[in-house]
C-alpha positions in Angstrom: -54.4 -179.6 -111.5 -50.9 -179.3 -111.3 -48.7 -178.0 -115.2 -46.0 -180.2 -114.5 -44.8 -183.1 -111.3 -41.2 -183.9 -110.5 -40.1 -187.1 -110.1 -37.0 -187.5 -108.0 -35.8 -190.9 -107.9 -33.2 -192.1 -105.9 -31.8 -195.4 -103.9 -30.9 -195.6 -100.6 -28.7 -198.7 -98.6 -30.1 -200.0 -95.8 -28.1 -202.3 -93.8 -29.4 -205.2 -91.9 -28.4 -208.1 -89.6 -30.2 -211.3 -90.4 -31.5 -213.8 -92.6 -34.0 -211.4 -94.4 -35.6 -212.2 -98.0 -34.0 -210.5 -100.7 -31.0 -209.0 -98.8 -27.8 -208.7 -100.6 -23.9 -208.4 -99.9 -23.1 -204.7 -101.4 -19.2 -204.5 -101.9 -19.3 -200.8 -101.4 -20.7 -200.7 -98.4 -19.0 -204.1 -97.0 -22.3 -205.6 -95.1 -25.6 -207.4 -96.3 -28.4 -205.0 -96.8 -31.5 -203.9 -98.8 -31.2 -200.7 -101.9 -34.6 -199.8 -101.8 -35.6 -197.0 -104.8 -37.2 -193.8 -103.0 -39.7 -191.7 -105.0 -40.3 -187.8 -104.5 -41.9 -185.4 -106.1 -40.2 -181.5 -106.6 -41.8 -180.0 -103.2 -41.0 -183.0 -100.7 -43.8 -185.3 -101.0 -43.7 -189.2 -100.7 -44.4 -190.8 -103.4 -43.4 -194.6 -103.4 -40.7 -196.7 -101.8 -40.2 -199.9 -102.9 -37.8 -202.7 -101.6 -35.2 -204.8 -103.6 -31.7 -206.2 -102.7 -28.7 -204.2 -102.5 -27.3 -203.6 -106.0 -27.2 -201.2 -108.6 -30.6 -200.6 -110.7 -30.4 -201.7 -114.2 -32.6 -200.4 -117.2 -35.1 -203.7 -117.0 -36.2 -203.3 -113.3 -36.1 -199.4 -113.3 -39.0 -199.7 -116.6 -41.4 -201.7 -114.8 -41.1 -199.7 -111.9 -41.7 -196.4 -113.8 -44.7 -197.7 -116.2 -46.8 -197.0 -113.1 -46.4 -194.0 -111.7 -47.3 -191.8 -114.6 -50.5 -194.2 -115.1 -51.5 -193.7 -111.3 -50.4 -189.6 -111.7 -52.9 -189.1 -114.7 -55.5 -191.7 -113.6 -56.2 -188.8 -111.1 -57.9 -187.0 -114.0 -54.4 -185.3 -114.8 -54.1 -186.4 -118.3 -52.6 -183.3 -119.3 -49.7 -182.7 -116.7 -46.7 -182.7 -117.4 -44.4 -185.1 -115.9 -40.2 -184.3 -115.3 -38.1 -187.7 -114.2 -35.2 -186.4 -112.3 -32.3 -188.8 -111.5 -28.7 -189.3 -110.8 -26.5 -192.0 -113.2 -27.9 -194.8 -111.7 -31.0 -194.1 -113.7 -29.4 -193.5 -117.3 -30.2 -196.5 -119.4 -31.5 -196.8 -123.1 -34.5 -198.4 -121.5 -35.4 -195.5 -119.4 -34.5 -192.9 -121.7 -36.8 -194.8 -124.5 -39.5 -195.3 -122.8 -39.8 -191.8 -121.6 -39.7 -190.6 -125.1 -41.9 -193.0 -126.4 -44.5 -191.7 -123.6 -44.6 -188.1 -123.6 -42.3 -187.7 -120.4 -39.6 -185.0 -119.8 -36.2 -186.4 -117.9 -33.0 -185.1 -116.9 -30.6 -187.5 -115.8 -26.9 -187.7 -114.5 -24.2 -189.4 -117.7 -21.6 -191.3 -115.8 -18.6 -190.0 -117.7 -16.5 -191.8 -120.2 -13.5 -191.1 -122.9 -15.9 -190.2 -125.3 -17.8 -187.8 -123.3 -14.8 -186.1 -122.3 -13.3 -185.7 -125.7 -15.8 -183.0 -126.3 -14.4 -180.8 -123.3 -10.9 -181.4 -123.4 -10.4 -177.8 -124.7 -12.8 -176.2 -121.9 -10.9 -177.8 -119.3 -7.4 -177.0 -120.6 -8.9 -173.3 -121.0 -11.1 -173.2 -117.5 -7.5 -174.3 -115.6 -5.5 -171.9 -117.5 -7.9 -169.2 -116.3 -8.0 -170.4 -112.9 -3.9 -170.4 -112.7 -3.9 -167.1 -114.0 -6.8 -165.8 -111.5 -6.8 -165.2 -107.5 -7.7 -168.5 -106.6 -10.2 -167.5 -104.4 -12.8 -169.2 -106.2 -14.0 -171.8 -108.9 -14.8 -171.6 -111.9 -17.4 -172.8 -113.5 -18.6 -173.2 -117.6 -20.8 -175.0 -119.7 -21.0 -176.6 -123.2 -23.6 -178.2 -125.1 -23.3 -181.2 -127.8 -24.9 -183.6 -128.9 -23.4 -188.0 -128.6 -24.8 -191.0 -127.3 -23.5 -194.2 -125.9 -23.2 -197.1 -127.9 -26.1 -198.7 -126.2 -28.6 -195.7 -127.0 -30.6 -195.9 -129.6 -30.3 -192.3 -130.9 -28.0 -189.3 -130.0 -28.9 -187.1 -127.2 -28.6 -183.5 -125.5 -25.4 -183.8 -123.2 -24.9 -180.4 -121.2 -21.4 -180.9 -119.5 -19.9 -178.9 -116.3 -16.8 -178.2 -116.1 -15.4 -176.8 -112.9 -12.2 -175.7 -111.9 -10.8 -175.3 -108.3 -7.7 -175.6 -106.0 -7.9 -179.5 -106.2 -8.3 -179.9 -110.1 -10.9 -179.8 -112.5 -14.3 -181.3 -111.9 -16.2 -182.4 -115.0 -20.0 -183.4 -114.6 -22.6 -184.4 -117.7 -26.4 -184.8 -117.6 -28.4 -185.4 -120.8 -32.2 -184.2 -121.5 -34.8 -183.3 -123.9 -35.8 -180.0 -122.3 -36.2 -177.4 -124.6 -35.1 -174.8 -122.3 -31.6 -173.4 -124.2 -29.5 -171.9 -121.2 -27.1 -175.0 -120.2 -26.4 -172.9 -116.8 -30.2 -172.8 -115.6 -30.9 -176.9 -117.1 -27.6 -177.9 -114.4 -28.1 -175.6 -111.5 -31.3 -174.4 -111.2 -33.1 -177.8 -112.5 -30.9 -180.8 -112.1 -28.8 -179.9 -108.9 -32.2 -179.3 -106.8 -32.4 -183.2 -107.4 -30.4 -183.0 -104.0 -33.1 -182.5 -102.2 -34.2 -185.8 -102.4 -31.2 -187.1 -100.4 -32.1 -184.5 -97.6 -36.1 -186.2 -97.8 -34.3 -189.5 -97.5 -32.3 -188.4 -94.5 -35.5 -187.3 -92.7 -37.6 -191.1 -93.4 -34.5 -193.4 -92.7 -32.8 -190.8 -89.5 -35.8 -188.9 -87.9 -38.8 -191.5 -88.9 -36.3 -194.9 -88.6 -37.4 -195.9 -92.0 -34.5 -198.5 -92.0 -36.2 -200.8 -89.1 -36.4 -203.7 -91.7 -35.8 -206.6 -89.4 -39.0 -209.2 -90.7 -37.7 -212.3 -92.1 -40.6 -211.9 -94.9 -40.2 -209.3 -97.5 -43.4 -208.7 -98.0 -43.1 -207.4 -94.6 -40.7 -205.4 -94.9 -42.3 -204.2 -97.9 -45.1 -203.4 -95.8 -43.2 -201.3 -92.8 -41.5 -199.3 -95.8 -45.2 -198.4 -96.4 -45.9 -197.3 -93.0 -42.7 -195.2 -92.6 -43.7 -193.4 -95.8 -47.0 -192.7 -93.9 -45.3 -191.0 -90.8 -43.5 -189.3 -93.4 -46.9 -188.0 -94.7 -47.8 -187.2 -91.0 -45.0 -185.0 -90.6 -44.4 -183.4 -94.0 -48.1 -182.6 -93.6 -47.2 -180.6 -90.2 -44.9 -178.8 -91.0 -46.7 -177.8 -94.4 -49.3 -176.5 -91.9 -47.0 -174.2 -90.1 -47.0 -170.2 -90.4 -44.9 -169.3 -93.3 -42.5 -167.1 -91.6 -42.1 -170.0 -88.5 -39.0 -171.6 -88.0 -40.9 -174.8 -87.8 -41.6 -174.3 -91.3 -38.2 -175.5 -92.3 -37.6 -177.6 -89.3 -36.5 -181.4 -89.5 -39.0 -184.1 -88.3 -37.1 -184.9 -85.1 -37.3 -181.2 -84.0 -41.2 -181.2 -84.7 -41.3 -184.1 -82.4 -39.7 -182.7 -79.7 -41.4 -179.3 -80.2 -45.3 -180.3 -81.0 -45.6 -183.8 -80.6 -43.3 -185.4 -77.1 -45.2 -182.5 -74.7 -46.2 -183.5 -71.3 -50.2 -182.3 -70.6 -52.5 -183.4 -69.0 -56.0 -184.4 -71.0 -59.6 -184.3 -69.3 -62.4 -185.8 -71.6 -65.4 -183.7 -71.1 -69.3 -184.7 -72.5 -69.0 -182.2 -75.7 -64.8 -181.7 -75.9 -61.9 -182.8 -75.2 -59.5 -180.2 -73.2 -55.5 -180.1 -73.1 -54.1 -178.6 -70.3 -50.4 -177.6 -71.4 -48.0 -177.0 -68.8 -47.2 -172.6 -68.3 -43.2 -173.0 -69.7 -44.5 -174.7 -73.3 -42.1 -173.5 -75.9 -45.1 -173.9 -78.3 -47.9 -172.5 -76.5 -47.9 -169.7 -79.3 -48.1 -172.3 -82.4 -50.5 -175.2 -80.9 -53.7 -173.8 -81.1 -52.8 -173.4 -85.0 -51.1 -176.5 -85.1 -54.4 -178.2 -83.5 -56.8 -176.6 -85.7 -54.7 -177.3 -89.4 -54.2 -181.1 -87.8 -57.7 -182.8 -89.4 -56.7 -181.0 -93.2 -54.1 -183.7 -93.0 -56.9 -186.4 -93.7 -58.0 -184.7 -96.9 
């Protein structure tokens, strides 16, 4: 049983060229399309992908969405873990941060910034530049400050950590707000918040390397339903290279490479009474990891 589960939620655009169900002009992105909201949790693992038209999340569709996933985590007799929700801006509403609170769940989420955020650092920044002028330039510089405000739509006041950075094209401010308890600022930003990155790298692999983004039905429920397969393959491959030595290169490898290397191999199969035998050809690039590979293969069922 797992202590604690990070949730990293995220939305991604997905562009498409005909008359689907719920697809949506999106002015940033200047084409019709689908936003669907990506779920993974801390190490990489697929959680939940579900589709909806291409616009930004607001506090009444991202509850709904959220109720579940903590009922389906502790339904798997994990009443007691701990559950982190781990999310960029998009994600920062009263009715998120709410219901969180009012069910027992940790978050950390991006604070788009605004006058009365940046009121509380305009003395950092003034004194992070003046240090940067007054240094070698060869590097930013980067400090912290803790407070406590809320937005008018919040229903209490919150933690706010702000970053402020300092570099050769201006200062960079950044806020996040939490209920942590954990009191360095530095390790709450960096070492908990900024890994939320990640996601976007899981999100590359399903849309690039597994073509997650084939959303072509007419039907969304279709659609729906091929989002649901791609997270599969995603499974598939996460699960591979899971498997892998720890000190292999595959370990670390994108999906397409894993494909090329383990999975698109010309050999030749003969079916025998008791076994199957592969036959791999003598310049393999892989004949080292495939026997592993082959015997670590039915875990993935389990």
């Amino acid at each position: 049983m797992p202590k604690r589960i990070v949730l990293d939620i995220d939305d991604t655009f997905d562009a498409v060229h005909g008359g689907q169900q719920l697809r949506l002009f999106n002015a940033h992105h200047d084409e019709y399309g689908f936003q669907p909201i990506v779920v993974f949790d801390g190490e990489g693992r697929f959680v939940t992908a579900v589709l909806r038209p291409a616009q930004r999340p607001g506090g009444k569709e991202i509850k709904p969405f959220l109720r579940r996933l903590p009922r389906a985590i502790r339904a798997n007799n994990w009443p007691k873990t701990e559950i982190l929700l781990r999310a960029d801006s998009h994600y920062c509403a009263p009715e998120v941060i709410d219901w969180c609170r009012a069910n027992g769940l940790d978050y950390i989420l991006g604070v788009a910034p605004t006058t009365t955020l940046r009121r509380h650092v305009e003395t950092l920044e003034a004194s992070v530049q003046a240090r940067f002028d007054a240094g070698p330039k060869d590097a930013k510089l980067r400090r912290f400050k803790e407070f406590f405000d809320g937005a008018a739509s919040w229903s209490r006041v919150e933690r706010i950590i702000a970053r402020v950075e300092v570099g050769s094209q201006g200062p960079d401010t950044r806020f996040i707000v939490t209920n942590l308890t954990t009191r360095n600022a530095r390790v709450l930003y960096e070492e908990i918040y900024c890994r939320r990155g990640e996601a976007e790298n899981h999100i590359k692999s399903w849309k690039t390397h597994l073509a997650a983004d084939r959303t072509s039905c007419t039907k969304a429920t279709a659609n729906q339903l091929r989002l649901f397969l791609h997270a599969g393959a995603y499974w598939l491959m996460w699960g591979l290279r899971a498997s892998m030595p720890k000190h292999s290169i595959l370990r670390v490898a994108q999906f397409d490479t894993l494909r090329l290397r383990l999975i698109k191999i010309a050999a030749r199969v003969v079916e025998m009474k008791t076994m199957i035998r592969i036959h791999l050809p003598t310049s393999c690039p892989a004949q080292t990891i495939m026997p592993l590979a082959l015997m670590r293969i039915p875990r993935l069922v389990t």
